[in-house]
C-alpha positions in Angstrom: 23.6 -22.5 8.8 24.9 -22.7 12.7 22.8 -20.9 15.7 26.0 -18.8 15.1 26.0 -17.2 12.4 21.9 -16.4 13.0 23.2 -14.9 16.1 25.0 -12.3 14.0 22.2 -11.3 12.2 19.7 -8.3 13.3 16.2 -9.0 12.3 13.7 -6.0 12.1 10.3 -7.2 12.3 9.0 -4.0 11.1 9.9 -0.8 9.9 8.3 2.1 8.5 9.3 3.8 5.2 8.1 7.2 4.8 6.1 8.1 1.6 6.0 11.7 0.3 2.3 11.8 0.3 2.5 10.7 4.7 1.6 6.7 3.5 4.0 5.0 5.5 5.2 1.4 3.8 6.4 -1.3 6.1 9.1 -3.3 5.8 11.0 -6.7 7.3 14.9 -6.1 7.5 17.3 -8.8 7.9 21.4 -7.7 7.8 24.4 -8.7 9.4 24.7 -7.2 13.2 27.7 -5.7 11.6 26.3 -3.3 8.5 26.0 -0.4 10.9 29.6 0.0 11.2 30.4 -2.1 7.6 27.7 -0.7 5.0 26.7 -3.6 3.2 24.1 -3.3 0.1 20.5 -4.3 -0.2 17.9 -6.2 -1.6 14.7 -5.2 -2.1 11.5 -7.5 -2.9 8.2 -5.7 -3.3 5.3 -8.0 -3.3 1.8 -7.4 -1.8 2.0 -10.7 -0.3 2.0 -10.1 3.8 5.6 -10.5 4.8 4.1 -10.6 8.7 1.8 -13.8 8.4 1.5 -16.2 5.1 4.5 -15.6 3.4 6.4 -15.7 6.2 7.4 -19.4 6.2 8.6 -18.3 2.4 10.7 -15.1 3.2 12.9 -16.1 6.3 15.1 -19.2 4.3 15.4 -16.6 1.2 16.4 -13.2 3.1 18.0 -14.8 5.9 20.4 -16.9 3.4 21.1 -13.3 2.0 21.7 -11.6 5.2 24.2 -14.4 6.1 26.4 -13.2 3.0 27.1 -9.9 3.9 23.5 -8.2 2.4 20.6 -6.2 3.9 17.8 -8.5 3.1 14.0 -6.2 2.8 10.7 -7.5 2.1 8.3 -4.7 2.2 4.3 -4.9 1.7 3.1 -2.8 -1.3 0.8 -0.2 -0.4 -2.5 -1.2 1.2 -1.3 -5.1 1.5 -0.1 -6.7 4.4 0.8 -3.9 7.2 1.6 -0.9 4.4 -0.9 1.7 4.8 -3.2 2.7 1.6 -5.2 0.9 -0.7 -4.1 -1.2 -3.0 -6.3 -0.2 -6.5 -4.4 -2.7 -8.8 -1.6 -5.0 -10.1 1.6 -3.1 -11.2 0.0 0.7 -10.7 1.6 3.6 -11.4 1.7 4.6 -7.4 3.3 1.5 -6.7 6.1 2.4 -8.8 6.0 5.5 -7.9 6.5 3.9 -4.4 9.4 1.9 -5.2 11.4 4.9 -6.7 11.1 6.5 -3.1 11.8 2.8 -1.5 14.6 2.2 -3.4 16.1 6.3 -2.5 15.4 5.6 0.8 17.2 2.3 1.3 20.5 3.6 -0.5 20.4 6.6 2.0 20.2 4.4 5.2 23.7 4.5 7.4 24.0 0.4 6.4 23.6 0.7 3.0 26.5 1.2 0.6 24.2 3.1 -1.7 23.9 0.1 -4.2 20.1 -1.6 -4.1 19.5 -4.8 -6.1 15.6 -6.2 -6.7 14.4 -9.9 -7.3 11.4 -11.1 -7.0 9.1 -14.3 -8.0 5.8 -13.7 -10.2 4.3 -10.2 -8.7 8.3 -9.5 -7.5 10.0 -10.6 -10.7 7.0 -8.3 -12.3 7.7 -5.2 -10.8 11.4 -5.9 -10.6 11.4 -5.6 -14.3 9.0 -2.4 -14.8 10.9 -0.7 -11.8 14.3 -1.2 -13.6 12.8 0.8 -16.7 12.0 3.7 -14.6 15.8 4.0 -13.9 16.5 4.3 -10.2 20.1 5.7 -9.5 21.1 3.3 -6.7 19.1 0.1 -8.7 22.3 -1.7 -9.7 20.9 -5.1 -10.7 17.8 -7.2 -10.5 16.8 -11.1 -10.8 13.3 -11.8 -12.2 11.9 -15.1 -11.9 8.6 -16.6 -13.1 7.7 -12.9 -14.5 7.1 -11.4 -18.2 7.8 -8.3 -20.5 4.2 -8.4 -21.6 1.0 -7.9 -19.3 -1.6 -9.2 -21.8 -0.1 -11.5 -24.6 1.9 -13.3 -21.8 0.3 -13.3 -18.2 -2.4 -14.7 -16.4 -5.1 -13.0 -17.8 -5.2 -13.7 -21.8 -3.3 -15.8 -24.3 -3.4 -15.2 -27.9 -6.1 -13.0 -26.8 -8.2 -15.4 -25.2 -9.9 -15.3 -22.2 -8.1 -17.7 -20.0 -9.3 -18.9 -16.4 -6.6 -17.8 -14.6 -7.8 -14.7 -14.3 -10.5 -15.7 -12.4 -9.0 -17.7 -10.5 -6.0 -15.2 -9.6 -8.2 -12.2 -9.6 -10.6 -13.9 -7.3 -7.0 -14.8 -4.7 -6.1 -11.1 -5.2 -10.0 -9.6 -3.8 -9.9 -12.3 -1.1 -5.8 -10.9 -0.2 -6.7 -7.4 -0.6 -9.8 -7.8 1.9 -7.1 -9.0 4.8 -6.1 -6.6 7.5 -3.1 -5.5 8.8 -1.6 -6.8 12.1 -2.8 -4.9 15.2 0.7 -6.3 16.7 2.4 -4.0 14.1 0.0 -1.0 13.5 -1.2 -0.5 16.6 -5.1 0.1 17.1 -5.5 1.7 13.5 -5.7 -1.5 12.4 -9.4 -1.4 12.0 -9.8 1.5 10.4 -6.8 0.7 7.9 -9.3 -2.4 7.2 -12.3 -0.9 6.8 -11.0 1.3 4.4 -9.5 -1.3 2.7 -12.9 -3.2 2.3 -14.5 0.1 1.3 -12.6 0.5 -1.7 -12.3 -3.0 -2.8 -13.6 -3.9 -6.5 -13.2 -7.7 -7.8 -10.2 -7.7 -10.0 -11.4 -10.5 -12.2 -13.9 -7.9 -13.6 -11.5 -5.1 -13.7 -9.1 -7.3 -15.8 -12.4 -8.4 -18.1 -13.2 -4.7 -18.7 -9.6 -5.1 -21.1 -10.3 -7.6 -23.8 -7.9 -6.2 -26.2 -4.4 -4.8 -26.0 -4.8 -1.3 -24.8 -3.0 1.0 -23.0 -4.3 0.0 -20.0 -1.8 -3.7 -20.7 0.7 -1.4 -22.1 1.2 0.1 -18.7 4.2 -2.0 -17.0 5.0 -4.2 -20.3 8.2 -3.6 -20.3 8.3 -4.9 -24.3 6.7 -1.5 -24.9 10.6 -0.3 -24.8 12.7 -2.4 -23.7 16.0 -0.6 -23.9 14.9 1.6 -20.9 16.0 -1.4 -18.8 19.8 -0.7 -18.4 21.1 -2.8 -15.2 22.2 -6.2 -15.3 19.1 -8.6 -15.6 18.9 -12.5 -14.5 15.7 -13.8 -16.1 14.5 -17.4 -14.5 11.8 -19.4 -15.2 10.7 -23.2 -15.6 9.1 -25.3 -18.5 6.6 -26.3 -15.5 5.6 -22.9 -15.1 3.6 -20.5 -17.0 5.5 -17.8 -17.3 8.7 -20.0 -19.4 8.5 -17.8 -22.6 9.3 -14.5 -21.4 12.8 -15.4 -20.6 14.1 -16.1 -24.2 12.3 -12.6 -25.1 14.2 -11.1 -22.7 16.9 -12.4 -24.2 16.5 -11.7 -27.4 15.4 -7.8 -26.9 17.3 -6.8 -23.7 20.2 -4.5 -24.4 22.0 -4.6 -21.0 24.3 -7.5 -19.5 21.5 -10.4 -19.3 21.2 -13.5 -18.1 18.7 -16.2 -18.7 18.1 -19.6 -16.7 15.0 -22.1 -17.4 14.8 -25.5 -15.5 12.3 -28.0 -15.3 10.6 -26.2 -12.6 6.5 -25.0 -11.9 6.1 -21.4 -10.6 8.3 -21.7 -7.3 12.1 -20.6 -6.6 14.4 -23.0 -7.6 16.0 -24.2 -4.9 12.5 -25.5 -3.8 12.5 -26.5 -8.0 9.0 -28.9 -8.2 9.5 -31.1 -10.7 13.0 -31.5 -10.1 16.3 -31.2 -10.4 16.0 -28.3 -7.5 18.9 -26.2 -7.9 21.0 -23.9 -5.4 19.3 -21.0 -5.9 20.3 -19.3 -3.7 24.1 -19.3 -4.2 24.1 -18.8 -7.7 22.0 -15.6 -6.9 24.9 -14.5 -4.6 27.4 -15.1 -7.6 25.1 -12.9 -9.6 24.8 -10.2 -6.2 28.7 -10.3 -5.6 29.1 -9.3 -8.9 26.6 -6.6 -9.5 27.0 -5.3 -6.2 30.0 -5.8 -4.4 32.8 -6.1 -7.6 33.2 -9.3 -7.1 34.4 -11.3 -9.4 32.3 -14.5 -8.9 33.1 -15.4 -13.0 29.4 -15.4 -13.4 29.3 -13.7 -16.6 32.1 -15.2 -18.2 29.2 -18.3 -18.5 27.2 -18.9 -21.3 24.3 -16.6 -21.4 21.5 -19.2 -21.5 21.0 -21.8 -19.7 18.6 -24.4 -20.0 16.7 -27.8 -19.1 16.8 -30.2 -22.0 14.0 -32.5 -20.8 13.7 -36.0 -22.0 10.6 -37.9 -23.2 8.5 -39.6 -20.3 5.6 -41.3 -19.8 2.5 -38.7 -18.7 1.7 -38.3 -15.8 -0.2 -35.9 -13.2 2.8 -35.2 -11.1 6.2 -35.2 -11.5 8.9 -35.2 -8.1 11.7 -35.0 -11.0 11.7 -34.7 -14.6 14.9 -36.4 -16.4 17.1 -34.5 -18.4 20.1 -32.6 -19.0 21.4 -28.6 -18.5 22.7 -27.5 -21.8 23.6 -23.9 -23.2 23.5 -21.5 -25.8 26.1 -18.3 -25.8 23.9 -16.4 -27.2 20.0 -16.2 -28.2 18.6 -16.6 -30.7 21.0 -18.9 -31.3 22.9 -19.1 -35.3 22.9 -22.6 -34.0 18.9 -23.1 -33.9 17.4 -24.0 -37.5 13.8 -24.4 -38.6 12.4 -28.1 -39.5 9.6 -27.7 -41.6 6.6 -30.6 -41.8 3.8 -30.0 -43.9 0.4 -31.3 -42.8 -1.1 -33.8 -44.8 -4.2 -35.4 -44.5 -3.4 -37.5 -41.1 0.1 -36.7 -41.7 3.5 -34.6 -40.8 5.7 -35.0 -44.2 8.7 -33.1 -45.3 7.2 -32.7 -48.7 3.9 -31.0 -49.9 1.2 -32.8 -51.3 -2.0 -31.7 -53.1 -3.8 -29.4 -50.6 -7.2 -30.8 -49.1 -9.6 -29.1 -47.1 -10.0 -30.9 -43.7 -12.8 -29.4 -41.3 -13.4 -30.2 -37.1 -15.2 -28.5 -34.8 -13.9 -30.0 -31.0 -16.5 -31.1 -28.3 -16.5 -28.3 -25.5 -14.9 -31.0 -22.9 -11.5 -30.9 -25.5 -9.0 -30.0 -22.9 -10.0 -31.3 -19.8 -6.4 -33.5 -20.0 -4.1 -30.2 -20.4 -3.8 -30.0 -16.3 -3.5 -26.2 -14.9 -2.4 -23.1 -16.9 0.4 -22.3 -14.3 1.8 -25.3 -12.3 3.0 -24.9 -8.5 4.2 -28.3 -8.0 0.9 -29.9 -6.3 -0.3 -33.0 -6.8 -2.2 -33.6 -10.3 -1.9 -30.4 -11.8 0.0 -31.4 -15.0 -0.9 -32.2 -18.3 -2.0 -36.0 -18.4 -2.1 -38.3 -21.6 -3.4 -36.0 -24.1 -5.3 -39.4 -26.4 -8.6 -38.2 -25.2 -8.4 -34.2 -25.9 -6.6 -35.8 -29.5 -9.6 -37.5 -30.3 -11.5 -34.2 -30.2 -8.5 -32.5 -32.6 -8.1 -32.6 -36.4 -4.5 -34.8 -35.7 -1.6 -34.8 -37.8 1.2 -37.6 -37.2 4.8 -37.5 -38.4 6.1 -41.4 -39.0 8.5 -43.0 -36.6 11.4 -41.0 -36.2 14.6 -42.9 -37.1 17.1 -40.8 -35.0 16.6 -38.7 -31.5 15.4 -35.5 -32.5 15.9 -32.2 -29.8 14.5 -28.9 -30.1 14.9 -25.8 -28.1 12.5 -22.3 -29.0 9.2 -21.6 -30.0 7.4 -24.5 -32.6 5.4 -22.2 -34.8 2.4 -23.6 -37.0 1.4 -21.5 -40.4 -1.9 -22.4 -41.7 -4.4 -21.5 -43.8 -8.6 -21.9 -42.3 -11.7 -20.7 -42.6 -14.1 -20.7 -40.0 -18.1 -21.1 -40.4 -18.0 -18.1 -36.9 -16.9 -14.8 -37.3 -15.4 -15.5 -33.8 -13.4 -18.5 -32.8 -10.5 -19.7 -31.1 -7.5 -22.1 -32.6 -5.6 -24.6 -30.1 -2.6 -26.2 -31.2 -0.7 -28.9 -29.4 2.7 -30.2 -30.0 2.6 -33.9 -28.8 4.9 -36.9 -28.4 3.8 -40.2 -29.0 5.3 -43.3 -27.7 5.2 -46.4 -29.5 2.2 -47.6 -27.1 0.7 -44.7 -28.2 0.6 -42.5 -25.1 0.7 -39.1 -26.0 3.0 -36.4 -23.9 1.6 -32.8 -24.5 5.2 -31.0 -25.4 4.2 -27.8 -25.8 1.0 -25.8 -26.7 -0.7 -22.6 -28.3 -3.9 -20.5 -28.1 -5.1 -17.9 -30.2 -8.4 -16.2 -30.7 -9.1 -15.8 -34.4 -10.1 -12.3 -34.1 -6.5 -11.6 -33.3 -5.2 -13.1 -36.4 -3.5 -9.8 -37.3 -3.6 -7.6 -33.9 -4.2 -7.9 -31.0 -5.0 -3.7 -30.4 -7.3 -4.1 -33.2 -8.9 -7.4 -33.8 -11.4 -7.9 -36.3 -14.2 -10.6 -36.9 -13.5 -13.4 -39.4 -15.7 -13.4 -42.5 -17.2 -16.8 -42.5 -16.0 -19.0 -45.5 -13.3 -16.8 -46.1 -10.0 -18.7 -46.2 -7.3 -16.6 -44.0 -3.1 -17.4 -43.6 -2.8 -17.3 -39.6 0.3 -17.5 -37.9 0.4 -19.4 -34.1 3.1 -19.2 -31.9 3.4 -22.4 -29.3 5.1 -21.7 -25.8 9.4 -22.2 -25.7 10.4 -25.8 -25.0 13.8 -27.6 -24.9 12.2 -31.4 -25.6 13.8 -34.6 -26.5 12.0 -36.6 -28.7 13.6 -40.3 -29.0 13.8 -42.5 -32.1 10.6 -44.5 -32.6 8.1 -42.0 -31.1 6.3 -39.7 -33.5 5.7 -36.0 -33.5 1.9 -34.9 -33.6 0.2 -31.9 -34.0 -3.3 -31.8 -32.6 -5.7 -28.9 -33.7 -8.9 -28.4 -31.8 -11.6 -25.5 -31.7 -11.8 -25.3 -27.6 -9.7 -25.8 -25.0 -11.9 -25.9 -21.4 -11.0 -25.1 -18.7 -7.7 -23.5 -19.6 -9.4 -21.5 -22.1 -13.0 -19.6 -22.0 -15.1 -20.9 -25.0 -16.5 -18.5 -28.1 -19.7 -18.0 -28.0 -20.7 -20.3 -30.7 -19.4 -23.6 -31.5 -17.2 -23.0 -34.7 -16.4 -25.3 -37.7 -12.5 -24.5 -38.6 -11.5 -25.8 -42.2 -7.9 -26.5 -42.2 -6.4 -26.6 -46.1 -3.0 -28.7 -46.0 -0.3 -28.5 -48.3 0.7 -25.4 -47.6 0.0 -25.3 -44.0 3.0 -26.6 -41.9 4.6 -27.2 -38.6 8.3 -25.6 -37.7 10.6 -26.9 -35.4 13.3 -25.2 -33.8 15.8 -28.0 -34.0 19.0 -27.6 -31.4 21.8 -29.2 -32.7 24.6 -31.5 -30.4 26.8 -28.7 -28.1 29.9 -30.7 -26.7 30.5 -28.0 -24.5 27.5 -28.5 -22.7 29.5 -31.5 -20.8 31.8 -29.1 -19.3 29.1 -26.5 -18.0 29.8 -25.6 -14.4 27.5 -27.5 -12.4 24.9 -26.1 -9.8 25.7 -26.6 -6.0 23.0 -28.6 -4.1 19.7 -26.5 -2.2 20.6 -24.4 0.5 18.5 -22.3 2.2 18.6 -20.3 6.2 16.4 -21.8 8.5 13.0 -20.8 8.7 10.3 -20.3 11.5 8.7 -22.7 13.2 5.2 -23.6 11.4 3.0 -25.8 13.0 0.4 -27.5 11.4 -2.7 -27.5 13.3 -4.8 -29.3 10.3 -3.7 -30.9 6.8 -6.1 -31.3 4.3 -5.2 -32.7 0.9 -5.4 -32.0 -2.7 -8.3 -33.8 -4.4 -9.5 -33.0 -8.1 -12.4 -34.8 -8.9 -13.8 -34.8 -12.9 -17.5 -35.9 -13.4 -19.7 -35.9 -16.2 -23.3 -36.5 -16.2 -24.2 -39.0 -18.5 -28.2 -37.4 -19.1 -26.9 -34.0 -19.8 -23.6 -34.4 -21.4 -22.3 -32.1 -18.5 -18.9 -32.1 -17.5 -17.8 -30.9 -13.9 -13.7 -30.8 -13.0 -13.6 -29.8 -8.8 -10.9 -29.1 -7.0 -10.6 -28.8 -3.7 -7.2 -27.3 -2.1 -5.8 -25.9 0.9 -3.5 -23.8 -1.3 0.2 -24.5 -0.3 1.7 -21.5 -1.7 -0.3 -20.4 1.2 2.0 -22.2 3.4 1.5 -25.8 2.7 -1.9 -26.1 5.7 -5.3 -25.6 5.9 -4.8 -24.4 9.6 -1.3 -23.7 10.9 0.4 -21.7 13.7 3.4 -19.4 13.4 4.9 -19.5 17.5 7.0 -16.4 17.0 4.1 -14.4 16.1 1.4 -16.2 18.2 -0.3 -16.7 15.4 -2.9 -19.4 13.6 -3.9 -18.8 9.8 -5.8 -20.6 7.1 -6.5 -20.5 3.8 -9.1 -23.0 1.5 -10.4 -22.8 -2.1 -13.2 -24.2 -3.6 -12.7 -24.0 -7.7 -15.0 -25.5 -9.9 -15.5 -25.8 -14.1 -18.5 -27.0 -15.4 -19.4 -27.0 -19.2 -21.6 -29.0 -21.4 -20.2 -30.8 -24.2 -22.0 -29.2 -26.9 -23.0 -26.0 -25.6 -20.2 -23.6 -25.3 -22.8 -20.6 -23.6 -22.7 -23.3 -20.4 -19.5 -22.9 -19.3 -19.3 -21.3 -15.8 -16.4 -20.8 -13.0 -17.1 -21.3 -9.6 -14.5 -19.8 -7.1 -14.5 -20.2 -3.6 -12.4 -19.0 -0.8 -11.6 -19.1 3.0 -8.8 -17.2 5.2 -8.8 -17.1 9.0 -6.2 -15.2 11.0 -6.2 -15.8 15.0 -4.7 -14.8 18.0 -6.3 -15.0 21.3 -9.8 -13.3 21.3 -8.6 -11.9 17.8 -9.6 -13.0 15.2 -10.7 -12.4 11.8 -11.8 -14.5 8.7 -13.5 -13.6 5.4 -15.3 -15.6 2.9 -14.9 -15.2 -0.7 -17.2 -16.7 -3.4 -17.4 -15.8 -7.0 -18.8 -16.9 -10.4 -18.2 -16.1 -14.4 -20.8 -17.1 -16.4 -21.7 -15.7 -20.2 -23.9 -15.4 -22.8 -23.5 -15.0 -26.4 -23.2 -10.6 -25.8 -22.1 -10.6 -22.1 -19.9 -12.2 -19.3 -21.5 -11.9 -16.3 -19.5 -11.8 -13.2 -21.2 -12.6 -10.0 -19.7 -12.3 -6.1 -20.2 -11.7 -2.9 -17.2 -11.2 0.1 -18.3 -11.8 3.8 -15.8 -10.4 6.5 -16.2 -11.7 10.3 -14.6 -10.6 13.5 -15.0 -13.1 15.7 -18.2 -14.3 15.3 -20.0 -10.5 14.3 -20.3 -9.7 10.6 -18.3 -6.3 10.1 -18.9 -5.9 6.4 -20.3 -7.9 3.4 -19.9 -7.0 -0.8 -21.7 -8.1 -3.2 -21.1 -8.0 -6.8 -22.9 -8.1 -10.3 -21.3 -6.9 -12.8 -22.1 -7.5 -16.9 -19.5 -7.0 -19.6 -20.0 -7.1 -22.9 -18.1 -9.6 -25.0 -15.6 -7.9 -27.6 -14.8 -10.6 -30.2 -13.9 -13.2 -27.2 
C-alpha cells in the first residue's frame, strides 16, 4: 500500500456512540476521505479487546486494508472495556447485544454509510458476530466468523464433553486481569479514574463465574446460536484452522445453517489467516473483500459460485512442538455433509483395529494422572512449543488399539467417532480418546482427539452418575480433521482415563473396562476429488501498514516440565510474554506515546497417582505508561479441589505509579456436580 493511498484515508481515533441508557461506546473509524460525499458501507467488529493500546498493532493492517477498498472500517470497545464506558459483567451478555443492535442502527444512519453494515470478527468477534446475526438487525447484511462456535458449553473454552477443561482458567483469569484495565485519560478525559474504579468495584473472577455452570443450562444456552439456528438469515463465512481450537464449529455451521454459507478451514492456530501460523498463510484479506463486495456492494466477485467448503488436507509429518508450515493440499466439498464422505468401521480387538469382529474381551486401564502431558495446549496461537508432541509416552498410559500397516494412502475428512461399550469401578469418570498416526519408526502423530465425562454419557443438561460395574454403550465424538495417513503407517486409537493439563481430573482415579468386539472406531473416509486441482487459488498475504511498535524488551517463550522423582510430582511451567498481546514484554506505541506490557506466569502441577493434587497456578502482569502516568496491575490466581469442592483462590493488586489504589482478593468454594 503507497503513502498515497493512506493519505486518502480519514482515521478517527475515537468516537462516541450514544447508548439509549446515556452509556456512551467508543469507537476507531477508518474510511476513505471520500465516504462523506460517496456513502460507502461498514464493518463492524465488537471485541472487548482495547482498540486504543494492545490491539492496536492487530487492528490498523486489518481495518486499514478495508478502508483502502472503499469500506468504513470500526472497531469499537464493548461496554466497560477499553475506553467504552460501563461495566463489563460477562462474555456475550444480553446488554452487549443489546448494544450492538443500537451500534449497528447507528452506523447505517451515519451520512457515510450506505445503510448496509457487515460484522467479522476472530474468537470474542466471530462469537458475537454469530449471536448478533440471530437477533436480526435490518442493516446487518453479512458477517465472517472466524475461530468462533454455535455452542458456548459443548464447544468453547470452558468444557469439552462436559469436562472441566483448563482453559477456563486460564482465559477467565486474562479476562479479570483485562477487565481491571482503565480507560485512556487521552480519550476520556479526567473521568478516567472514576470509570476505573468503578470498574474494579464490580469486578468478580470469571473463572469462578464460569465454574458456577457445570452442566448445560440456560445460562450456556444464552448466545448458542445451535439453540436455533435458522434465526441466522444473512450470508455467513465460517473460518477456522485444524491448529486452532475452535476447528469443529465450522462443519456445524455448515451442516445446520439455512442461509447462503460459507465455510473455510486451513492449517491455521487461533489467528487470522493471512498471519496463518502453521502455514500456508492465506490472503485473507482479499478473499474477505470478494465475500464484502458481494454481500454489500452487488458485486459480483464469483465468490459463491465456489464450492462451499473449503479445506486443508494435511499430510502426515513427523511430531513436533512447532510447526512454521504444515504440508498439504486445499481440497473441497460442494456441499456438507458430503454424499461423498463414507464411514470405515474398525472393530477393537484386543491390541488391535480389524475390519471384522472377534469374540468380545473385557480389557480394563486406569491412566497415570501425568497421561497427557504430550497433547501441547487446548487452543494453539502459533508460539513456540505449544503443539502436540510424540504422543508414545501418553500411549503407554492408554489401553492402545493398532490397525496393521496400511497398504494404500488412506484420507479422511469429518468427525472420527468411537462406540464403545465400559464400565467403570467410579460413578464419575472421564474417557479420552486419541486418533493417532504411527510411522514405521514408531513415532506417534496425535491426529485428532476427544473428551467426555461419563456422567454426560446421555446429556449433558442432565447427567447422571455411572453405576459402578454396570456395562453402558457410550458414544464419543473426536474433533473434525482432514488427515492423510500414508501407506505403511498404522492407525491407532489410544484410550486413557485422564488427560492433565488439558483436562481437570475426576475426583477418584477410575478403572474403565473396555469390552471389544462390538466396540469400534469410524472413519470418515474422503474419497479422490479431481476437481480439487482446478480450485481457484488464494492470492498471497496482504495487509495495510501498521503502527510503529517498538520493542523496548523481548522475553522468550520457555515451557519447562519437571517431575520430582520422591513424590511422583509432576510440574509443566510456562513462562510467556503473551504475543497475542503484541508480540513484547515491554513495547512502545510512538503515535500514542505509549509503553505497555503484559507477562504470565502458568503453572500445572499434579501427582501421578493422586488425582485430588492437581492445582493451576495463573499469574499475570500488565503495565501501561506515559510520562508520570502510569498504571499496572498484578493478577494471581489458583484452582485447586477436593473430592466435594473446587476451590478457587485469587487476589488482584492495582498500582498507580508506585501507590496501591485498590487490591481484591478472592476465595471462593464450588461444589463439584459430577465433574
Amino acid at each position: 500500500m503507497s503513502r498515497t493511498e493512506l493519505d486518502s484515508l480519514r482515521e478517527i481515533e475515537n468516537v462516541w456512540i450514544p447508548m439509549a441508557d446515556g452509556c456512551r461506546i467508543a469507537a476507531r473509524i477508518w474510511m476513505p476521505d471520500t465516504a462523506e460525499t460517496e456513502a460507502v458501507p461498514a464493518i463492524l467488529e465488537y471485541i472487548p479487546y482495547r482498540k486504543r493500546d494492545f490491539m492496536r498493532a492487530r487492528d490498523e493492517p486489518i481495518h486499514r486494508y478495508f478502508a483502502m477498498r472503499g469500506y468504513a472500517a470500526v472497531r469499537v470497545d464493548v461496554r466497560g472495556s477499553g475506553d467504552s464506558e460501563g461495566v463489563l459483567h460477562d462474555e456475550y451478555s444480553p446488554q452487549e447485544h443489546a448494544d450492538a443492535l443500537e451500534i449497528i442502527d447507528w452506523l447505517s444512519r451515519q451520512t457515510w454509510c450506505t445503510g448496509s453494515v457487515g460484522m467479522m470478527g476472530i474468537s470474542w468477534g466471530g462469537f458475537n458476530a454469530l449471536q448478533v446475526a440471530a437477533l436480526r438487525p435490518p442493516a446487518l447484511k453479512a458477517i465472517i466468523t472466524l475461530c468462533s462456535t454455535d455452542d458456548r458449553y459443548s464447544d468453547d473454552a470452558h468444557y469439552m464433553g462436559g469436562c472441566l477443561i483448563n482453559e477456563n482458567m486460564q482465559w477467565g483469569s486474562i479476562l479479570t486481569l483485562y477487565s481491571a484495565l482503565p480507560p485512556d485519560p487521552q480519550i476520556v478525559g479526567e473521568r478516567w479514574r472514576d470509570m476505573w474504579l468503578q470498574r474494579l468495584e464490580a469486578l468478580e473472577p470469571f473463572p469462578a463465574l464460569w465454574l458456577r455452570h457445570q452442566w448445560r443450562d440456560d445460562y450456556w444456552k444464552h448466545g448458542s446460536v445451535c439453540e436455533d439456528i435458522v434465526a441466522i438469515d444473512v450470508p455467513v463465512y465460517a473460518i477456522g484452522g485444524w491448529a486452532d481450537g475452535y476447528s469443529n464449529a465450522v462443519p456445524r455451521l455448515m451442516a445446520n445453517l439455512t442461509c447462503p454459507k460459507k465455510g473455510l478451514i486451513g492449517p491455521w492456530a487461533h489467528v487470522f489467516p493471512h498471519d496463518g501460523v502453521p502455514g500456508p498463510a492465506i490472503g485473507f484479506l482479499q478473499e474477505a473483500v470478494r465475500w464484502w463486495d458481494h454481500w454489500l456492494k452487488g458485486s459480483n466477485t464469483g465468490i459463491m459460485d465456489e464450492p462451499a467448503f473449503r479445506v486443508w488436507m494435511q499430510e502426515s509429518v513427523a511430531p513436533l512442538p512447532q510447526y512454521e508450515s504444515w504440508p498439504g493440499r486445499w481440497i473441497a466439498e460442494e456441499a456438507w455433509p458430503s454424499p461423498r464422505i463414507r464411514q470405515h468401521r474398525l472393530y477393537l480387538n484386543p491390541g488391535h483395529l480389524w475390519l471384522d469382529k472377534a469374540a468380545p474381551v473385557e480389557l480394563s486401564f486406569s491412566s497415570p494422572q501425568t497421561t497427557g502431558l504430550r497433547g501441547g495446549e487446548w487452543c494453539g496461537f502459533g508460539a513456540e512449543g505449544e503443539m502436540p508432541r510424540d504422543q508414545r509416552s501418553d500411549d503407554g498410559g492408554s489401553l492402545v488399539f493398532d490397525s496393521d500397516p496400511l497398504d494404500e494412502r488412506m484420507e479422511i475428512l469429518g468427525a472420527p467417532l468411537v462406540d464403545l461399550e465400559l464400565r467403570s469401578d467410579k460413578p464419575v469418570a472421564l474417557l479420552a480418546a486419541r486418533l493417532c498416526d504411527v510411522a514405521p519408526d514408531g513415532s506417534s502423530l496425535r491426529v485428532s482427539y476427544g473428551l467426555l465425562n461419563l456422567t454426560h454419557r446421555d446429556s449433558h443438561e442432565n447427567p447422571s452418575a455411572l453405576v459402578p460395574g454396570e456395562w453402558t454403550p457410550v458414544r464419543l465424538q473426536l474433533n473434525d480433521v482432514a488427515h492423510a495417513f500414508p501407506p505403511g503407517h498404522r492407525i491407532r486409537l489410544s484410550l486413557s482415563s485422564s488427560y492433565w493439563p488439558i483436562a481437570w481430573p475426576s475426583p477418584a482415579a477410575a478403572v474403565i473396562g473396555v469390552r471389544t468386539g462390538q466396540s469400534a472406531l469410524d472413519l470418515p473416509l474422503r474419497p479422490p476429488r479431481p476437481e480439487d486441482q482446478t480450485l481457484r487459488p488464494f492470492e498471497a498475504p496482504e495487509a495495510a501498514p501498521g503502527i510503529t511498535h517498538k520493542k523496548l524488551r523481548q522475553l522468550p517463550i520457555r515451557r519447562r516440565l519437571e517431575t520430582d522423582m520422591t513424590t511422583n510430582e509432576v510440574v509443566y511451567t510456562l513462562y510467556s510474554d503473551a504475543g497475542e498481546f503484541g508480540g513484547a514484554s515491554l513495547a512502545r506505541l510512538e503515535e500514542i506515546d505509549l509503553d505497555l506490557g503484559y507477562t504470565q506466569l502458568k503453572r500445572y502441577r499434579i501427582i501421578e497417582n493422586d488425582p485430588l493434587s492437581a492445582q493451576t497456578d495463573f499469574d499475570q502482569t500488565a503495565l501501561l505508561r506515559r510520562g508520570d502516568w502510569s498504571v499496572r496491575i498484578e493478577c494471581r490466581t489458583r484452582l485447586a479441589a477436593t473430592a466435594e469442592v473446587f476451590q478457587f483462590t485469587g487476589d488482584l493488586v492495582v498500582y498507580e505509579g508506585d501507590n496501591t489504589v485498590a487490591r481484591r482478593d478472592w476465595t471462593i468454594a464450588i461444589p463439584r456436580a459430577l465433574v
